[in-house]
C-alpha positions as CSV (number, residue, x, y, z in Angstrom):
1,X,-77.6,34.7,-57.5
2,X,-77.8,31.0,-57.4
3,X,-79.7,28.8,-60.1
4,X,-82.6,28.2,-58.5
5,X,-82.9,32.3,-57.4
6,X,-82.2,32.9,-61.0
7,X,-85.5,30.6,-62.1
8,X,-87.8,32.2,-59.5
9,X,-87.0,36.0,-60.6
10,X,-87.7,35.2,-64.0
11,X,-90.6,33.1,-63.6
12,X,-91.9,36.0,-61.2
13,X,-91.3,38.3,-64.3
14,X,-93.0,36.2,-66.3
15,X,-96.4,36.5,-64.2
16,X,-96.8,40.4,-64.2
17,X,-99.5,41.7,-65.9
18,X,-101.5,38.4,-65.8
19,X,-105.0,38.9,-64.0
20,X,-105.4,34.9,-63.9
21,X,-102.8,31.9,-63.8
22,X,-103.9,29.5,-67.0
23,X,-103.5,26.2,-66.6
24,X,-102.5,26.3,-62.5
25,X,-103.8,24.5,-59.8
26,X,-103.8,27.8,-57.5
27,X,-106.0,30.5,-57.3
28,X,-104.6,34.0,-58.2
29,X,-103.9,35.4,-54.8
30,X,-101.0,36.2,-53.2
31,X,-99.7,32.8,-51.9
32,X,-100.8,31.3,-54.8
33,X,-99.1,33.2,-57.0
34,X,-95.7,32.6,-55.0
35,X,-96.7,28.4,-55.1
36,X,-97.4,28.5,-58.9
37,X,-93.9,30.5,-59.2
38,X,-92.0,28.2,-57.4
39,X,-93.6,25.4,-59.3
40,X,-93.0,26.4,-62.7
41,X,-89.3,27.4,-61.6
42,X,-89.0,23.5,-61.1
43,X,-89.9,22.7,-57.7
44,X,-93.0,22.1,-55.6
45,X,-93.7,24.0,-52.3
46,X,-97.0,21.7,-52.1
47,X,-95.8,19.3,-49.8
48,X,-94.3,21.3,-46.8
49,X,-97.1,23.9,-47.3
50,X,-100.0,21.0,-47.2
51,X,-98.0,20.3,-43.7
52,X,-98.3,23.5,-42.3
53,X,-101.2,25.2,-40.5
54,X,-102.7,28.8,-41.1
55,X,-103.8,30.6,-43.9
56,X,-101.6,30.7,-47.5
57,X,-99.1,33.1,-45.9
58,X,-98.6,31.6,-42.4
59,X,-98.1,28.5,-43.8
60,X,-95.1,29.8,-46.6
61,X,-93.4,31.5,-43.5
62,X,-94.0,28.4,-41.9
63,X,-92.4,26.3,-44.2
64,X,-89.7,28.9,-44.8
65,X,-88.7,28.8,-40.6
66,X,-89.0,25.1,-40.5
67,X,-86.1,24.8,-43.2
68,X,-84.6,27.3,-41.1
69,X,-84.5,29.6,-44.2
70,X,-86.3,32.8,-42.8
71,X,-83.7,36.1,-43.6
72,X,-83.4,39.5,-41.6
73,X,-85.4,42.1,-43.9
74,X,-82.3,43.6,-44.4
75,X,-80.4,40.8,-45.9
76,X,-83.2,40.7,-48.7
77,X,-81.8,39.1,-51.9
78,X,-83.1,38.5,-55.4
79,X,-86.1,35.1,-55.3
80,X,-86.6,35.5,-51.7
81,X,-90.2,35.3,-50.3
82,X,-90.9,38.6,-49.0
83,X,-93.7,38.3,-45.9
84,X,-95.9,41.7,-44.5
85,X,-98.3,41.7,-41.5
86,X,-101.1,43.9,-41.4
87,X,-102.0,44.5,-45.4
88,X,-105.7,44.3,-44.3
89,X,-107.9,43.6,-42.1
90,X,-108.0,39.9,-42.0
91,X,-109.7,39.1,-38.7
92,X,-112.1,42.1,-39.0
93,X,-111.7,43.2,-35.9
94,X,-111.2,47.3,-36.7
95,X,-107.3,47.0,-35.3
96,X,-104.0,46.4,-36.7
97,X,-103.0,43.0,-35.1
98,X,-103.1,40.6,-38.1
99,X,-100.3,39.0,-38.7
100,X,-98.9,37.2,-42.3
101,X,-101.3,38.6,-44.3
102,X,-99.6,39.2,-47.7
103,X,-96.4,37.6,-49.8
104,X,-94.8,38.1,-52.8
105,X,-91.3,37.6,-54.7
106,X,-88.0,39.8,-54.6
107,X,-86.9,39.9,-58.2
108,X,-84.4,42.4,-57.6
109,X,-82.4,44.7,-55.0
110,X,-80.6,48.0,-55.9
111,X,-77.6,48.8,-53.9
112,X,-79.5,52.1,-51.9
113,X,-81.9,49.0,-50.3
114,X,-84.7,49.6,-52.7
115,X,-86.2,45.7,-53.2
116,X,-88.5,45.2,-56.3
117,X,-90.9,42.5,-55.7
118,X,-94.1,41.1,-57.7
119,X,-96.5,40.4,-56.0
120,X,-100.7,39.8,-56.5
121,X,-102.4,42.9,-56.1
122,X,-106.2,42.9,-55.1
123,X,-107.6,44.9,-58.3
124,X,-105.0,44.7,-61.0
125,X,-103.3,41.2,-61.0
126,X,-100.0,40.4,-61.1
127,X,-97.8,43.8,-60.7
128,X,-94.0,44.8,-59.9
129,X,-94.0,47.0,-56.8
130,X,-90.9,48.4,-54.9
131,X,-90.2,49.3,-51.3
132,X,-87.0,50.6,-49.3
133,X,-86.9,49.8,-45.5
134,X,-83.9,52.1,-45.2
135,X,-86.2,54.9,-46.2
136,X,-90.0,53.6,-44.9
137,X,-91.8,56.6,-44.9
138,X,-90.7,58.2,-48.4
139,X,-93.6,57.8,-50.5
140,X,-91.5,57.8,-53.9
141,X,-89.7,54.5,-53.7
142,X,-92.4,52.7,-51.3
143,X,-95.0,51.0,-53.2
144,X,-98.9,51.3,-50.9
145,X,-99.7,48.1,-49.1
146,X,-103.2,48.9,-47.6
147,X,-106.0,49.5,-49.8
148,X,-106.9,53.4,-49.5
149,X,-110.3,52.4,-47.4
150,X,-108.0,50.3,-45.1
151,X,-106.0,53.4,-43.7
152,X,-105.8,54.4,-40.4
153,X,-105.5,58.1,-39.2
154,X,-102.9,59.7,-37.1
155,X,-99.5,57.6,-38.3
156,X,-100.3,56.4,-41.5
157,X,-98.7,52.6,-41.6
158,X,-99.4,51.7,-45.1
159,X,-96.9,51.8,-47.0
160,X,-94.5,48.1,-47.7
161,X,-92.1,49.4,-46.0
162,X,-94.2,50.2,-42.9
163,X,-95.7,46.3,-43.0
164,X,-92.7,44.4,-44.3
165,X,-91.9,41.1,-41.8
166,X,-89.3,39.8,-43.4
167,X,-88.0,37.0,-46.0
168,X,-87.2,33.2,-46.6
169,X,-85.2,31.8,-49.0
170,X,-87.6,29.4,-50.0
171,X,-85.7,28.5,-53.7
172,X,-83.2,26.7,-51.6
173,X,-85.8,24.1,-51.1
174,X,-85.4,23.3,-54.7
């Protein structure tokens, strides 16, 4: 894991259980949670995030495939951004067609697949979650995505494995 891998991870660490960010400039959400990491691991995302368009998460990915730093979701490492589509409802429309709609950290991947991330969960703050892609539907090592209201019938896609995008390597900006 390079250096500035190494800094993320334990600064993402360093957030869970918190249910505010003292003393940051972000708002506890998702994407801010991932700016105020990458801040306090030494480096600003500000700049190339102010110049992207979109909402939190659109703009991180954006910034992320600009740099030409986006991974395949298999090649998932420890301090990557992780991106999911689909987590909600965004547009409020009643279908599944939003895209970007949640982010969060890697801090570490086991050698069956299984990525741990942190991430900013809607009710309970800052929390470690885990997914496998290699396994997507097994509910005991794929962490929920949707909020139980937010599922759908027939298939149910909720799970991170289900919504997972993909990654960028975003600490190599630093």
């Amino acid at each position: 894991m390079t250096a500035s891998a190494e800094r993320v991870v334990a600064e993402a660490l360093r957030m869970v259980g918190l249910t505010s960010l003292p003393g940051s400039r972000y708002t506890l959400d998702c994407s801010g949670l991932v700016l105020h990491i990458h801040e306090r691991a030494g480096f600003s995302l500000e700049e190339p995030f102010a110049r992207a368009a979109g909402n939190g998460v659109a703009r991180l990915h954006a910034v992320g495939a600009e740099a030409g730093l986006l991974v395949e979701s298999g090649a998932v490492r420890p301090g990557d951004v992780l991106f999911w589509d689909n987590s909600y409802d965004r547009n409020e429309d009643g279908r599944w067609n939003d895209q970007l709609t949640h982010t969060g950290i890697a801090v570490d991947v086991a050698d069956d697949g299984t990525i741990i991330y942190v991430h900013h969960h809607y009710s309970r703050g800052v929390v470690e979650a885990r997914m496998n892609i290699r396994s997507p539907d097994d509910t005991a090592v794929n962490s929920p995505m949707r909020m139980k209201g937010q599922r759908n019938g027939g298939r149910d896609e909720y799970l991170s494995s289900h919504l997972f995008r993909g990654a960028a390597r975003l600490h190599e900006l630093g």
